[in-house]
DORORO-506057 format. One record per residue: x, y, z of N, C-alpha, C in turn; residue in three letters. Coordinates in steps of 0.05 Angstrom, whole numbers, plus 32768, in hexadecimal, padded with zeros to 4 digits. Example, Ala and Ser with C-alpha at 12.3 -4.5 7.8 and 13.67 -1.06 7.14 Angstrom:
REM DORORO-506057
81087F8E809C80F67FA6809C81087FBE809CALA81017FD3808E81117FEB808F81028001809DSER
***
This chain:
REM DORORO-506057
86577A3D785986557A24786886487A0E7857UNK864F79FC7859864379D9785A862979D17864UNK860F79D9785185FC79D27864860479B6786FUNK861479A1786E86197981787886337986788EUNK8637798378A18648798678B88665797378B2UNK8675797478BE8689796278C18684794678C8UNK8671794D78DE8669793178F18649792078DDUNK864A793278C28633791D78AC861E791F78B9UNK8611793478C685F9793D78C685F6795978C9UNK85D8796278BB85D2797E78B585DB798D78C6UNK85DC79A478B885D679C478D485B679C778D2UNK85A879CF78E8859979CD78E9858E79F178F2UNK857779F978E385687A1978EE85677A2478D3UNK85627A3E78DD85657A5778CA857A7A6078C3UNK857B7A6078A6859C7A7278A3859F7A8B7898UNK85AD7A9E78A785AF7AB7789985B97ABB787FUNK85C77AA9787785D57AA5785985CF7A897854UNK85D37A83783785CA7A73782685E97A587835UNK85E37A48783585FC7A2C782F860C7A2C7817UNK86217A2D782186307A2D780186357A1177F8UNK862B79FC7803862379EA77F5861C79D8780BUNK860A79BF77F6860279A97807860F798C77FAUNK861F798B780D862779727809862079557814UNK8613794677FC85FC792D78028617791A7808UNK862B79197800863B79017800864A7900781FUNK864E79197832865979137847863F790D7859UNK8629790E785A860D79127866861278ED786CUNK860C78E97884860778C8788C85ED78CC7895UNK85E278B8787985C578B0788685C6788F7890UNK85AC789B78A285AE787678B38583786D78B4UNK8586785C78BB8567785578B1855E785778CEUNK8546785478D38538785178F4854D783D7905UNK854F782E78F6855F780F7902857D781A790AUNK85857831790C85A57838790985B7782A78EDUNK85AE782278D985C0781278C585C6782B78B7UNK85DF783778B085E7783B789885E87836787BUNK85D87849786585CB7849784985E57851783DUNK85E57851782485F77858781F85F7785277FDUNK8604786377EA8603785C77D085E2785F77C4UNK85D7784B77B285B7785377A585AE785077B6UNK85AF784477D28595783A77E18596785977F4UNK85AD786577F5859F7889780B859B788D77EFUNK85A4789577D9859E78A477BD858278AB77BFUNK8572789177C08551788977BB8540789377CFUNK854C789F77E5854778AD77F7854278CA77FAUNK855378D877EB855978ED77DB854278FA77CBUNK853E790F77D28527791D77C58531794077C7UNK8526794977AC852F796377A2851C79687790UNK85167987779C850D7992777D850979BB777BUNK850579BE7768850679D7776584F079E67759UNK84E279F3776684C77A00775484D07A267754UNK84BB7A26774284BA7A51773F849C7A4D7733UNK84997A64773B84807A78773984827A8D7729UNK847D7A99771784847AB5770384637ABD7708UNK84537AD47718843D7AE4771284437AF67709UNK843A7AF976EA842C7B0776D684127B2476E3UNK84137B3576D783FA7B3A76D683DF7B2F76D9UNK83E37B1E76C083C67B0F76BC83CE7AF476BFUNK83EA7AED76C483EF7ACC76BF83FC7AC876D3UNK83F67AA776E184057A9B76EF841A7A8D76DFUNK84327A8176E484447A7476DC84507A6076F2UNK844D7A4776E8845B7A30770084647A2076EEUNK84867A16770384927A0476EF84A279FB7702UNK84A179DD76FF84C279CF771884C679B37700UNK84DB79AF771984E77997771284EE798C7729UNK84EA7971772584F47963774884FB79497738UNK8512793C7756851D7926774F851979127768UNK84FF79087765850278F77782850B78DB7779UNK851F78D77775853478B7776B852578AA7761UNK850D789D776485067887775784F77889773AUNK84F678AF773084E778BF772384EA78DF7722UNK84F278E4770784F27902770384DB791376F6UNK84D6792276FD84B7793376FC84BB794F76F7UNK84A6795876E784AD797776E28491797C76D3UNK848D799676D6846A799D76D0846D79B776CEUNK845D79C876B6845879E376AD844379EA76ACUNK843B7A0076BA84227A0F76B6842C7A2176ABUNK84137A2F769784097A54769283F17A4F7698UNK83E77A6F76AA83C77A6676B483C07A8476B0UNK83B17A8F76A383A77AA5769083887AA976A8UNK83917ABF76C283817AC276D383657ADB76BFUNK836C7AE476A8834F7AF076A2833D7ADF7691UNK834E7AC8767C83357AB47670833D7A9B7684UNK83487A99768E83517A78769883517A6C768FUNK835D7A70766A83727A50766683897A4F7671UNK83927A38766D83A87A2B767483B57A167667UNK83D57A25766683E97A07765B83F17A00766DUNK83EB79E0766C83FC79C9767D840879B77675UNK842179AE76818432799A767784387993768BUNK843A7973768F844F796B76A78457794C7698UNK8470793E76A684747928769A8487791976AEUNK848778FF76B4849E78F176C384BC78E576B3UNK84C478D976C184DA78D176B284E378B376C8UNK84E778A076C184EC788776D18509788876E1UNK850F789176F5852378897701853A78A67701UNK852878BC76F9853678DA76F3854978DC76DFUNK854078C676CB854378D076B1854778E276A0UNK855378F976958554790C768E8552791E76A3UNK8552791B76BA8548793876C9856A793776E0UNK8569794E76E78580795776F5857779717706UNK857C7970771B8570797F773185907982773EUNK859C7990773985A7799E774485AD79BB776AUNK85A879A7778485A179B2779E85B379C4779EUNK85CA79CB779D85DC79EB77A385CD7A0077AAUNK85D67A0C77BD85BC7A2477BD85CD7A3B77B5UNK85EB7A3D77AF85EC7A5477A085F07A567781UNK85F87A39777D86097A42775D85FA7A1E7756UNK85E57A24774585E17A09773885D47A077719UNK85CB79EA771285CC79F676F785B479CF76FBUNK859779CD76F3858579BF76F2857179BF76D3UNK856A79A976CD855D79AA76BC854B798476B0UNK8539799176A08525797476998520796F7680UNK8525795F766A8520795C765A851279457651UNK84FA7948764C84EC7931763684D8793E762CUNK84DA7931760684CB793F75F784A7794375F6UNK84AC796275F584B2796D75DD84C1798C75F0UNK84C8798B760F84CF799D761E84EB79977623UNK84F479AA762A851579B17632851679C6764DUNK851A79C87661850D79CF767C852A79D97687UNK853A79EC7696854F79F8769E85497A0A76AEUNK85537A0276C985527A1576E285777A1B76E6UNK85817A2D76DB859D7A3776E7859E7A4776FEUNK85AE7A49771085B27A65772485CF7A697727UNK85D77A80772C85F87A89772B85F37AAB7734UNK86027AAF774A86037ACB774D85E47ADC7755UNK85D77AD4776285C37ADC776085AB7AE1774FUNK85B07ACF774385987ACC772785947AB4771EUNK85757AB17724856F7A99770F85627A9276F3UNK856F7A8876E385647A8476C985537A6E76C9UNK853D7A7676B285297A6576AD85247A637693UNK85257A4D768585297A45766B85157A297666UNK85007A35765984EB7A16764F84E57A1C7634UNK84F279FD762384F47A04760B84DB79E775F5UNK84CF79F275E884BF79D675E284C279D475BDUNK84D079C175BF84D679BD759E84E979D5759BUNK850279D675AC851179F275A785077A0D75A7UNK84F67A1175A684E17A2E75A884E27A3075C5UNK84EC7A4B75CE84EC7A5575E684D37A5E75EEUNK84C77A4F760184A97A55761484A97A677622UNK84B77A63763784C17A7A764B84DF7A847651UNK84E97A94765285097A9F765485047AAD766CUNK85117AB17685850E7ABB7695852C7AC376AAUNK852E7AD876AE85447ADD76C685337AE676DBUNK853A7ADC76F785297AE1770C85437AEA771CUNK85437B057730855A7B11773C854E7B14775DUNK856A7B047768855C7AF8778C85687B147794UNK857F7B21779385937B2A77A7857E7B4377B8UNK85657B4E77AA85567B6A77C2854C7B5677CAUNK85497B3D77CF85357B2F77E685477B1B77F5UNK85417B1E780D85407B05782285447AED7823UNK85557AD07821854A7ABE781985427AB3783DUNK852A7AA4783B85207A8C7844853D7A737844UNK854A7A6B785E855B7A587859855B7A477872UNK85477A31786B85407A22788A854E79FD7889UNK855C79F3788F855A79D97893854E79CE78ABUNK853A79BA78AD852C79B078C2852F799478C5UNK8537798478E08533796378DC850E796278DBUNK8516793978CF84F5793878CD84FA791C78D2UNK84E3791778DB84E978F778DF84F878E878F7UNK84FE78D078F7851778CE7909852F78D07900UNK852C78D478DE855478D478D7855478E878BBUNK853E78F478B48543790978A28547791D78A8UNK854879317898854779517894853779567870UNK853B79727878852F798E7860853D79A07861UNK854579A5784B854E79BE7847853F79D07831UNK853779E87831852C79F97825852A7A137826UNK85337A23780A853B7A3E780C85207A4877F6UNK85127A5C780285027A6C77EC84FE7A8877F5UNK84FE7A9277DB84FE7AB477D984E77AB877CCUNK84DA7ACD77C984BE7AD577BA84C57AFE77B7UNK84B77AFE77A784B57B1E779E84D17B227795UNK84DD7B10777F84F27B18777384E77B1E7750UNK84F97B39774B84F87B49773284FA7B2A7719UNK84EB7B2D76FE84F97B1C76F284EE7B2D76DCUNK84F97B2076C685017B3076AA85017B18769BUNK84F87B17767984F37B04766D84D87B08765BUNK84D17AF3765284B87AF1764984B17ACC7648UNK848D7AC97641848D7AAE763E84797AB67623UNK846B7A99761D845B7A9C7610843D7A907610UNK84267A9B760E840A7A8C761A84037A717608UNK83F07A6C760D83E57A5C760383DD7A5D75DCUNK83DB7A7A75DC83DC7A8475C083F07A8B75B2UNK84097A7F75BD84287A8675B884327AA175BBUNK841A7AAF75BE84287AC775C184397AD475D7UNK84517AE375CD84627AEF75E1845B7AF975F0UNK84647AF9761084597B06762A84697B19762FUNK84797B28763A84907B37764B84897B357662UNK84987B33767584A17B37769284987B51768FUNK848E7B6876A584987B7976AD84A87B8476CAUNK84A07BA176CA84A47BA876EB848D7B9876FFUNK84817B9176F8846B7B88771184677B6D770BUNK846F7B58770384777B3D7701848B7B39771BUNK84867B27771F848E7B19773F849C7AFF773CUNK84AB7AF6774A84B07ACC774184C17ACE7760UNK84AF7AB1776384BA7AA6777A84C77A8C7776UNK84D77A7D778984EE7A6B778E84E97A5B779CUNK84EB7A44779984EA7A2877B084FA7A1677B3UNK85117A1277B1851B79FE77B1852B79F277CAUNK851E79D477C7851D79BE77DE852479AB77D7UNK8531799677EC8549797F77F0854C7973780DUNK8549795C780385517949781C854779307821UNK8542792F7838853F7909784385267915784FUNK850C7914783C84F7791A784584E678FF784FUNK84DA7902786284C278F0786C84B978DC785AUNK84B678CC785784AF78A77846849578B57836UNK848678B8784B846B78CB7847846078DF7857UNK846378F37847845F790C784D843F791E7843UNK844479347849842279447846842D79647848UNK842079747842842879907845841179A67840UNK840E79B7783E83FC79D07832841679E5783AUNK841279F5781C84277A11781A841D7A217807UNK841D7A397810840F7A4F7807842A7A6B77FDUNK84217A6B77E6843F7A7F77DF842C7A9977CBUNK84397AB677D5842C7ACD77C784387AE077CFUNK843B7AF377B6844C7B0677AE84347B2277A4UNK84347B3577A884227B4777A384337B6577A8UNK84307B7E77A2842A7B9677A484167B9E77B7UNK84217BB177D784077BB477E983FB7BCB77E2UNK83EB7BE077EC83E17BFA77E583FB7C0D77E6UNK84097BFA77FE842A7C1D77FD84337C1977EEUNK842E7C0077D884437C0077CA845E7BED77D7UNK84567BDC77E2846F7BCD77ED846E7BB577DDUNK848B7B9E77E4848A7B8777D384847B7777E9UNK846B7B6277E984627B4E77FE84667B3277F4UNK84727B257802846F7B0977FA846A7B007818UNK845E7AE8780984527AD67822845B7AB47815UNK846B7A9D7831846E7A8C7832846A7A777849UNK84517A6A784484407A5C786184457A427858UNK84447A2E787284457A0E786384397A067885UNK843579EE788A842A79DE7890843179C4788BUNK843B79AF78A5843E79977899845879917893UNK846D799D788F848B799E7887849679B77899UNK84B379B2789F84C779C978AB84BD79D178BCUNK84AC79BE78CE84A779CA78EA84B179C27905UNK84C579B478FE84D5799E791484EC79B97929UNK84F379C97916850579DF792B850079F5791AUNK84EC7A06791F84E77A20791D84CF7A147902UNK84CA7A3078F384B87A1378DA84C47A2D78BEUNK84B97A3278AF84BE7A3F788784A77A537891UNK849E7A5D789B84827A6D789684917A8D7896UNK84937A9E788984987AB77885848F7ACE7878UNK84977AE5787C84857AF8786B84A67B067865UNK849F7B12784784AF7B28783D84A67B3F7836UNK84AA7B5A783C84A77B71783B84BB7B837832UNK84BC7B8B781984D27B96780B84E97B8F7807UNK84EE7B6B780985047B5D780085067B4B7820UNK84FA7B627836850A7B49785484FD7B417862UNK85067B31786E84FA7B16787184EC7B187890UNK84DD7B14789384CC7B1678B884BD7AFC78BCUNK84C97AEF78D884B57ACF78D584A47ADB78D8UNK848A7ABC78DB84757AB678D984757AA578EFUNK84597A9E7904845B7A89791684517A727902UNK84447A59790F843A7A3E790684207A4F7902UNK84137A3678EA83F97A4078D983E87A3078D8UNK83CF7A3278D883BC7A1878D483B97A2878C1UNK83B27A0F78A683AA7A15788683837A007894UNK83697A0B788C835779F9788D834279FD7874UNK833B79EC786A832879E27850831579F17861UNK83017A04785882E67A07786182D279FB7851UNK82D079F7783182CA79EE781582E079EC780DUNK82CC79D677ED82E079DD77D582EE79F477C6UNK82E57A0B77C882ED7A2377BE82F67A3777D3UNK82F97A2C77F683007A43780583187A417819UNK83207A41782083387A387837833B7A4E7847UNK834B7A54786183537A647878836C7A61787FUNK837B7A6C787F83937A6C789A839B7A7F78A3UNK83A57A7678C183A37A8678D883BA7A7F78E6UNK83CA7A9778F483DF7A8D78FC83DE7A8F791FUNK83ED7A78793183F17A74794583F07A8D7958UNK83F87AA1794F83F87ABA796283DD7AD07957UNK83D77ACD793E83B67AD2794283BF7AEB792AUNK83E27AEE792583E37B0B791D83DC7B0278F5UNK83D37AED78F383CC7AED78D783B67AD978D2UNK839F7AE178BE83867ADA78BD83897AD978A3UNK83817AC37889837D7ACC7871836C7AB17864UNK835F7ABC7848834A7AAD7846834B7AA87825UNK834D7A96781D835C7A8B7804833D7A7C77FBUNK83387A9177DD83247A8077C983397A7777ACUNK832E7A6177A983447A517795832C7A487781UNK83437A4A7769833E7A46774F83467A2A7741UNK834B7A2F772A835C7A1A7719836F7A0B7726UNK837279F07729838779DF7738839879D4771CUNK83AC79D4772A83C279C0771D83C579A7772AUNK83B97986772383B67978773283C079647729UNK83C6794D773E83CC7932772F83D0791B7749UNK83D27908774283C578F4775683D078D47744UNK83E078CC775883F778B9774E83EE78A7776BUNK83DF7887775F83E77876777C83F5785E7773UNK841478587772841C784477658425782F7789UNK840E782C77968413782677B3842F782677C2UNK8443782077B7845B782577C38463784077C0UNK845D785677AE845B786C77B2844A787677A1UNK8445789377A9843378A377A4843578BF779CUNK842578CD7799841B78DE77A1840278EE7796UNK83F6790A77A683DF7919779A83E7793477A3UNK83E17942778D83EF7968778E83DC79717783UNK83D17984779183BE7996778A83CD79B37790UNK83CE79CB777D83D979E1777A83BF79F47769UNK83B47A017781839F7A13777683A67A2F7771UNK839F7A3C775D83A07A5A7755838C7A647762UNK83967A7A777983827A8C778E83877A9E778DUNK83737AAB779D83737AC3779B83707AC377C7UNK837F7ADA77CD83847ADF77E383837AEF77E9UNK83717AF4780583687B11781C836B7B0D7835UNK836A7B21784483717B23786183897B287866UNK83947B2A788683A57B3A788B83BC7B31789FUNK83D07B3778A183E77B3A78AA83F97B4E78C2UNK83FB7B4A78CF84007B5D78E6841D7B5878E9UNK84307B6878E0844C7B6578E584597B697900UNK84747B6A790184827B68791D84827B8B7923UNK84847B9B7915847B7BB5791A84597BBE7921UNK844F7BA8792084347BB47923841D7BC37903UNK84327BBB78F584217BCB78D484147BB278D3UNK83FA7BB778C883E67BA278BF83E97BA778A2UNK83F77B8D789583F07B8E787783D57B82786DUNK83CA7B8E785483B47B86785083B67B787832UNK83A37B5E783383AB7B487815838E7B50780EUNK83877B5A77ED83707B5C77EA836A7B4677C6UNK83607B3677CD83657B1D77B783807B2377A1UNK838A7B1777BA83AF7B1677A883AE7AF97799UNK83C37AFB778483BD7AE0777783D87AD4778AUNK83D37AB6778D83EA7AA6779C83E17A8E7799UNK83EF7A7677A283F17A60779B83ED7A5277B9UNK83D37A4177B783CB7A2D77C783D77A1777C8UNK83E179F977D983EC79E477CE83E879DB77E8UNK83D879BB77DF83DB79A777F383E8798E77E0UNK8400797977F38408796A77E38406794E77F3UNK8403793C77F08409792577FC8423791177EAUNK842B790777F8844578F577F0844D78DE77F2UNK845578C977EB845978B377F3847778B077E7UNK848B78B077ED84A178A577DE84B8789A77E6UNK
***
């Protein structure tokens, strides 16, 4: 199916299968006023982007690329959880310049270039490649494999005339290697994890969010991922899920709450999940060019507490590493 209808507006919910494509050009957008956009002026409207997660053993790995029209963006971490250095890179581009964000959710092919990085997110067949190259020297090489997991596939309206669409998987196998801070070669192994995000649409002018994403090994030995948000995709049903050996079981609505600078809580609406997030190193940045904006904070945590599934099993998180994120937006 067409995530875009005949009649030029979304399907809207959960989908058991992925959209075999999204087509922006039959989609009629109209402004509050009922006027019809059309050409650069919906284009500029238009926001996309694509992030992954690779946990290491000892290393976090974060890397996207987004194309919100008026500006293309893309940013690299390695975050070395036993000394805590860290490589960072991020860089813009005026008007999505070199960058190509590619929305398809099954067969696409994305990437960012400005020097001294070369940045490539492919997917085809159930696999996504990951390719970051700096001065030609391959940083990270990566195949990440969705097909034992679940995907996450929600489109939501927002606003009075947008939508979201967004598909993410977590606790998928990947294979590859990168390289640290000391150039030296890493390998993937069996217990390396990478998770998926990729999002599109006619998001809110200005927006806000908190999302919490983690992938771990429980004591049985199961594959857990966890995907919470707050603030986005809560207009018909909301993204909050848990995975357990590849499948997928909702989640109700979540309050995410600051207790301190180093502590946070969330708890979900039906009471069956409690968890308590101490955070580390942020990935931060803070843009006020008054007509737009924004501030992203992305903390490396560590995560405990527990989970009570639709069977009644209580999973238990005992400082899992996962990724904190509050963002604010203006665009």
């Amino acid at each position: 199916m067409d995530l875009i209808q005949a009649n030029g507006q979304p399907r809207y919910g959960r989908f058991d299968e992925l959209p075999s494509s999204i087509n922006i050009d039959q989609y009629e957008y109209k402004t509050p006023y009922g006027k019809t956009l059309k050409g650069w002026r919906k284009q500029l409207k238009y926001k996309k982007f694509k992030f992954c997660c690779i946990q290491h053993a000892d290393y976090t790995i974060g890397l996207a690329i987004a194309d919100i029209a008026w500006a293309g963006h893309s940013f690299i971490y390695i975050y070395n959880h036993v000394n805590h250095e860290v490589f960072e890179w991020n860089a813009n581009t005026i008007l999505g310049r070199g960058t190509l964000v590619d929305e398809q959710p099954q067969y696409s092919q994305s990437h960012f270039l400005k020097s001294p990085f070369d940045i490539e997110m492919q997917h085809a067949n159930g696999v996504r490649y990951i390719s970051v190259k700096k001065h030609g020297e391959e940083q990270i090489k990566a195949r990440i494999f969705c097909a034992a997991t679940e995907p996450l596939s929600l489109c939501s309206p927002n606003g009075i005339n947008g939508w979201t669409y967004t598909q993410k998987k977590t606790t998928l196998a990947v294979e590859g290697f990168f390289r640290n801070k000391q150039n030296q070669m890493i390998e993937f192994n069996e217990l390396s994890f990478a998770s998926l995000d990729d999002t599109c649409g006619f998001l809110r002018p200005e927006t806000a969010w908190f999302w919490l994403s983690c992938n771990f090994w429980d004591q049985q030995g199961q594959r857990i991922g966890l995907n919470l948000a707050s603030g986005v995709n809560e207009s018909f049903g909301n993204e909050n899920c848990l995975w357990v050996n590849g499948k997928l079981y909702p989640v109700a609505d979540v309050l995410f709450e600051k207790q301190d600078d180093k502590y946070w809580t969330i708890r979900s609406l039906d009471k069956k999940m409690n968890l308590s997030i101490q955070t580390g190193w942020r990935r931060y940045e803070n843009l006020n060019l008054r007509m737009v904006g924004s501030q992203f904070s992305q903390w490396q945590s560590r995560i405990s507490g527990t989970i009570e599934t639709e069977q009644g099993e209580i999973i238990q998180l005992s400082q899992e590493y996962g990724l904190l994120e509050q963002h604010y937006a203006k665009w």
